[in-house]
C-alpha positions as CSV (number, residue, x, y, z in Angstrom):
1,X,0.0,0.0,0.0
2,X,0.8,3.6,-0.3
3,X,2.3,5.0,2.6
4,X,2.9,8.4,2.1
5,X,0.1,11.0,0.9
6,X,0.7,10.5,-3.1
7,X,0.4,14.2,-4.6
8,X,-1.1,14.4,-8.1
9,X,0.6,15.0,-11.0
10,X,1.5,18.4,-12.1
11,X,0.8,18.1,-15.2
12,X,-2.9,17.0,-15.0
13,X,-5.5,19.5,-14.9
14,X,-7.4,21.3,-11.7
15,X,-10.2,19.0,-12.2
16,X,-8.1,16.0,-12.5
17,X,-5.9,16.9,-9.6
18,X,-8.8,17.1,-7.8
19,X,-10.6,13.9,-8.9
20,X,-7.1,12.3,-8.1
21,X,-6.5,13.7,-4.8
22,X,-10.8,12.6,-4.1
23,X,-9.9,9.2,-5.0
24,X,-6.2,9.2,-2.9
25,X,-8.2,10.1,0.1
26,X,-10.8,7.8,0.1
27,X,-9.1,4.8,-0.8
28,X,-5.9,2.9,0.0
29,X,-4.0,2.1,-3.6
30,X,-1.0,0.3,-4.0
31,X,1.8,1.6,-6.0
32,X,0.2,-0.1,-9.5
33,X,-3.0,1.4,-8.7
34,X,-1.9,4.9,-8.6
35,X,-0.5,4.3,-11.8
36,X,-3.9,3.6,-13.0
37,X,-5.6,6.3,-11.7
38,X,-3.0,9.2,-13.6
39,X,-3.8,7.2,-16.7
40,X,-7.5,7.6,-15.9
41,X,-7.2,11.4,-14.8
42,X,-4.9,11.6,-18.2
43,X,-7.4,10.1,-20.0
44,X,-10.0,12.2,-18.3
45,X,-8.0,15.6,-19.3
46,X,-7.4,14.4,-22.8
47,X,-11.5,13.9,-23.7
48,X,-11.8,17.6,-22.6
49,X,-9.6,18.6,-24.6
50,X,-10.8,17.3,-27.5
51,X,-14.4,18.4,-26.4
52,X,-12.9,22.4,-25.6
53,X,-11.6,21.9,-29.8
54,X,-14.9,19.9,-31.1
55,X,-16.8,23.1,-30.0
56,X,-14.3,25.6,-31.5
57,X,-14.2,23.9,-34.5
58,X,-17.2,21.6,-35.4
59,X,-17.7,17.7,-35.3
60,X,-17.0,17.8,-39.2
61,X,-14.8,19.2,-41.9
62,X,-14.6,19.2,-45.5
63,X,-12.2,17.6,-47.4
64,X,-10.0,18.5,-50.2
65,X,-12.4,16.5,-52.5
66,X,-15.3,18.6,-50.6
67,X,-16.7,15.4,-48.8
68,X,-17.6,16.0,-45.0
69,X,-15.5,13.7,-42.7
70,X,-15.1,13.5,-39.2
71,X,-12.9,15.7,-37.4
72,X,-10.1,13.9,-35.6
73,X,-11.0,15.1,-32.3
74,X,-13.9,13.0,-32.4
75,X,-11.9,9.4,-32.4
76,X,-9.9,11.3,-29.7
77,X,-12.6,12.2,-27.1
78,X,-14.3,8.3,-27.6
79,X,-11.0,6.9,-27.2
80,X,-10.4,8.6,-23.7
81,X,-13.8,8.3,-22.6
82,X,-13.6,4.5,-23.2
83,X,-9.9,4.5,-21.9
84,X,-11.5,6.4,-18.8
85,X,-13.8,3.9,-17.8
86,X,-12.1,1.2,-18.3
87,X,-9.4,2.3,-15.6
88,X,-11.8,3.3,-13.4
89,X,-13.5,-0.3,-13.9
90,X,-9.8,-1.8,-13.5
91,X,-9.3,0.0,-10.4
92,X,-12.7,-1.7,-9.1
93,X,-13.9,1.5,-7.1
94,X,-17.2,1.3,-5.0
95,X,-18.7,5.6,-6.2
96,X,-21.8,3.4,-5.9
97,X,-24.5,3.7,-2.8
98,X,-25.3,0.3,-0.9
99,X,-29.0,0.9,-2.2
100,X,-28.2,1.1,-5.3
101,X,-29.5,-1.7,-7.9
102,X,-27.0,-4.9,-8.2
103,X,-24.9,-4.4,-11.5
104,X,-23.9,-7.3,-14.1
105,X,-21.2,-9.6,-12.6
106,X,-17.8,-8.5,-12.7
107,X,-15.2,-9.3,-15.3
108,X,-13.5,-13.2,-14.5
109,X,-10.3,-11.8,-15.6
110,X,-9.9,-8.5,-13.7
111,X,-11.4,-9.4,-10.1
112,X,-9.4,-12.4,-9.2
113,X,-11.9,-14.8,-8.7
């Protein structure tokens, strides 16, 4: 386990320092699982980023063979969404209340039993 009060990275943003320091308090990670949550928080900053650009710029563009196509940012902001969740899933944290509704089964391969 982590002994020492782990500081967030500096290079994440307010929102995922925050989120990281939220998470640092509440639970006891080991070493490996505070490497997983700065990839999540990364994750987390790199969607909003590509959200902030999406709105500045559109969901679309048009080609040099005047065909709309996707703008890049979109791929980018799935991508760390998905990436996102799935760290927070890998990290197995309970955000959930006790009365809340049972969810699907866990994963075989990522719980351990």
């Amino acid at each position: 386990m982590a002994e020492k009060a782990q500081k967030p990275p500096t290079h994440l943003s307010p929102a995922a320092r925050k989120f990281f320091r939220g998470v640092v308090e509440d639970y006891s990670l080991d070493e490996h699982h505070i490497k997983l949550l700065i990839l999540a928080c990364e994750a987390l900053d790199r969607g909003e980023q590509a959200r902030v650009t999406l709105a500045a710029e559109g969901v679309t563009f048009i080609d040099r063979f005047g065909s709309p196509r996707a703008h890049p940012c979109v791929a980018i902001e799935r991508d760390s969404r998905t990436a996102y969740a799935r760290l927070l899933r890998e990290l197995a944290l309970d955000f959930g209340d006790d009365d809340a509704p049972p969810r699907p089964p866990a994963l075989a391969d990522n719980r351990g039993y």
